[in-house]
C-alpha positions in Angstrom: -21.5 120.4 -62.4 -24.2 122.2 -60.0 -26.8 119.9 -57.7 -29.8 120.5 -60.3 -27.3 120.2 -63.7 -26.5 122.9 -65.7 -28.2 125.7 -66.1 -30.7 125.8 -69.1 -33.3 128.6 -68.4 -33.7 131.5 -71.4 -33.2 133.9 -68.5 -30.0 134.4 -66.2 -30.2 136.5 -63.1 -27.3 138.5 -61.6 -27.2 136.4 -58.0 -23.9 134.3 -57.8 -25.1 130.5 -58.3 -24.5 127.6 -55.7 -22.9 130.3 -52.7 -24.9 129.9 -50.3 -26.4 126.7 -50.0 -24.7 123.9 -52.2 -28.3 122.4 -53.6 -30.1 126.2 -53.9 -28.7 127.5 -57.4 -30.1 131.6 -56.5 -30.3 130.9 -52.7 -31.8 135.3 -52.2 -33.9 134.8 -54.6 -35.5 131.7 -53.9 -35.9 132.7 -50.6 -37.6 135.8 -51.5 -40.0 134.1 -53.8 -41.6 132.7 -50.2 -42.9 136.3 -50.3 -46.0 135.9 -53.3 -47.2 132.4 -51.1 -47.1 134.9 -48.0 -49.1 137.1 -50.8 -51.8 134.8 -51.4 -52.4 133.8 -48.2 -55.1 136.0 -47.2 -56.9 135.1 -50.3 -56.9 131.4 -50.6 -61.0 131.4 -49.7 -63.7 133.0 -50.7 -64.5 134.7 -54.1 -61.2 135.2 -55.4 -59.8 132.1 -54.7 -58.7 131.0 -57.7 -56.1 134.2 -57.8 -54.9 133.3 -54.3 -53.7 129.9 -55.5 -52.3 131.7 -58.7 -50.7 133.6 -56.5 -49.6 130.4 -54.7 -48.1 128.7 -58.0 -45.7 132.0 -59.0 -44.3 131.7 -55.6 -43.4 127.5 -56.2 -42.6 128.5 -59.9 -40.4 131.1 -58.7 -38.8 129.0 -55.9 -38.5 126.3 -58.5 -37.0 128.4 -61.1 -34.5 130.1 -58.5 -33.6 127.2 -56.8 -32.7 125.0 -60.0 -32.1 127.5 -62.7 -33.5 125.0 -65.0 -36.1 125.2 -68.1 -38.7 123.1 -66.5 -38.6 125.3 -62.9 -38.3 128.3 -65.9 -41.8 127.0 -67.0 -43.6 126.5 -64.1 -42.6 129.9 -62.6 -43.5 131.5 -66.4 -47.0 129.2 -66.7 -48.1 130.1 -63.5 -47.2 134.4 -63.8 -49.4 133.7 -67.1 -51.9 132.2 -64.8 -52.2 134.8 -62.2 -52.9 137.6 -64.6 -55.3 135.7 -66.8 -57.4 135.1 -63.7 -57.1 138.5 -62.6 -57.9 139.6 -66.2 -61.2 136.9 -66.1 -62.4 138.0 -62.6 -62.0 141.7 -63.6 -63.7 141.5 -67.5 -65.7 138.2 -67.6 -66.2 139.0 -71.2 -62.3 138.9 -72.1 -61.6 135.5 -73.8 -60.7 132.2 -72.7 -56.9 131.3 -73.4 -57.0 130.9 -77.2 -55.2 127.7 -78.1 -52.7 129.4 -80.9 -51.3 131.1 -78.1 -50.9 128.7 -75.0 -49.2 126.4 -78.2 -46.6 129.7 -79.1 -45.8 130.1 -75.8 -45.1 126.8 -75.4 -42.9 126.3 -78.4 -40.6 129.4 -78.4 -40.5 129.4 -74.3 -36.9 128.9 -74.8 -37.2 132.7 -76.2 -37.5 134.9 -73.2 -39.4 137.8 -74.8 -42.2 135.6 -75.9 -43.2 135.3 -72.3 -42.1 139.0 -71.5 -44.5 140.2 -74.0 -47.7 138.0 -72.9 -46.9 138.6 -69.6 -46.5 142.7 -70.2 -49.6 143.2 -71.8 -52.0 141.0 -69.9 -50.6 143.2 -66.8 -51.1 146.6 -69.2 -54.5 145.7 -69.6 -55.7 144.8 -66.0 -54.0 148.1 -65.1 -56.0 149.7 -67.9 -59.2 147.7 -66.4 -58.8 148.6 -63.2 -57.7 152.5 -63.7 -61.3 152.5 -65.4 -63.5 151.4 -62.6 -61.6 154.3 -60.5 -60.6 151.6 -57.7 -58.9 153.1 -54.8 -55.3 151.4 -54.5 -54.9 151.2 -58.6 -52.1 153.3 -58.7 -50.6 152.0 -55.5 -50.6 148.3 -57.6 -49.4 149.8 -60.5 -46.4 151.5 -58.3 -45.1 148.6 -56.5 -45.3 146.7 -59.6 -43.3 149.7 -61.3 -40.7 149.8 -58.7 -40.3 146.0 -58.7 -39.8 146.2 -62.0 -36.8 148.9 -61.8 -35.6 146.5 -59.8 -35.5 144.2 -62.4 -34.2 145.9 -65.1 -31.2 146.9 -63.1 -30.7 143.4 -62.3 -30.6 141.9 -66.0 -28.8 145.1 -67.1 -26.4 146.6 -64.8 -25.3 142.9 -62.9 -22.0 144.3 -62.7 -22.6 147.6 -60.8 -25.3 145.9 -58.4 -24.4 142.0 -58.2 -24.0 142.6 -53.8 -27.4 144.0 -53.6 -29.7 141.4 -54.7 -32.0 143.0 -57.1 -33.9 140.4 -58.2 -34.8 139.7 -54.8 -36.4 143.4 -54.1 -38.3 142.4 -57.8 -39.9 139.7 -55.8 -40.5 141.7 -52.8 -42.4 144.8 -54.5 -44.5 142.4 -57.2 -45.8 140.6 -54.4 -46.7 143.7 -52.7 -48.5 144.3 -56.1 -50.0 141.6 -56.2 -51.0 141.8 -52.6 -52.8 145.3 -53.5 -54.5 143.8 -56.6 -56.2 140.8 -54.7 -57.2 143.3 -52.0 -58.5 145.9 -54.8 -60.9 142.6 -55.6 -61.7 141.1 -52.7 -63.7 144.2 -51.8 
């Protein structure tokens, strides 16, 4: 039995559980999730405030999710990457909507289905690049190409574990989406 119990997240990642640290189920990438608090930092005051501490809660839902490879770590690190682009999608479009009820209750009822959340979480981030390519910002596409790359990353992880298992993929995820997110705070602090 691992240090947390066994592992009941809709999501596996390719990093070998329990190597490194007996009570740190992904110990790379939990440690790499540090990286979206080092993120936010810069942006904890002032008028985007409330995406700076978004930014804050993916990296403990992250670290939480990583380090326990359980549903409730799975939840806060899901809520709180829900949370970060609806902020960003409110700061950037006042007029889009509050979180309609029907879907914050889907979400939470079929969160055991991975693709629920993938598909939320895909087209809020569709749409605040589609906001943001609008208003001509400078740095738009440089957002939309870490994001890109991290997400490579990513796929290669869930998809080709066995070619790339050594190289810590999901780590590098977590590297360039906080770099995205990095560029996207700094596209609206400005």
């Amino acid at each position: 039995m691992s240090y947390w119990g066994e592992s009941d997240t809709s999501i596996s990642f390719c990093e070998d559980k329990y190597s490194e640290i007996y009570w740190i189920a992904e110990y790379y990438n939990t440690c790499s999730s540090f990286l979206y608090i080092l993120a936010a930092l810069p942006f904890l005051r002032g008028r985007i405030k409330k995406i700076g501490w978004s930014c804050v809660g993916v990296g403990i839902g992250s670290i939480m999710l990583h380090g326990s490879m359980r549903y409730y770590g799975q939840w806060v690190d899901e809520i709180s990457m829900l949370l970060f682009s609806y902020n960003t999608l409110r700061y950037i479009d006042f007029r889009f909507p509050p979180i309609p009820h029907f879907i914050l209750f889907i979400y939470l009822n079929q969160s055991h289905h991975f693709y629920v959340f993938f598909t939320l979480f895909s087209c809020m981030q569709l749409k605040i690049f589609y906001i943001l390519r609008q208003r001509h910002l400078m740095g738009t596409y440089l957002y939309s190409f870490f994001f890109s790359i991290g997400f490579i990353f990513w796929i290669l992880d869930q998809w080709m574990c066995s070619y790339v298992q050594t190289y810590q993929l999901h780590a590098f995820w977590h590297l360039f989406t906080s770099l995205s997110m990095f560029t996207s705070m700094s596209l609206l602090k400005n």
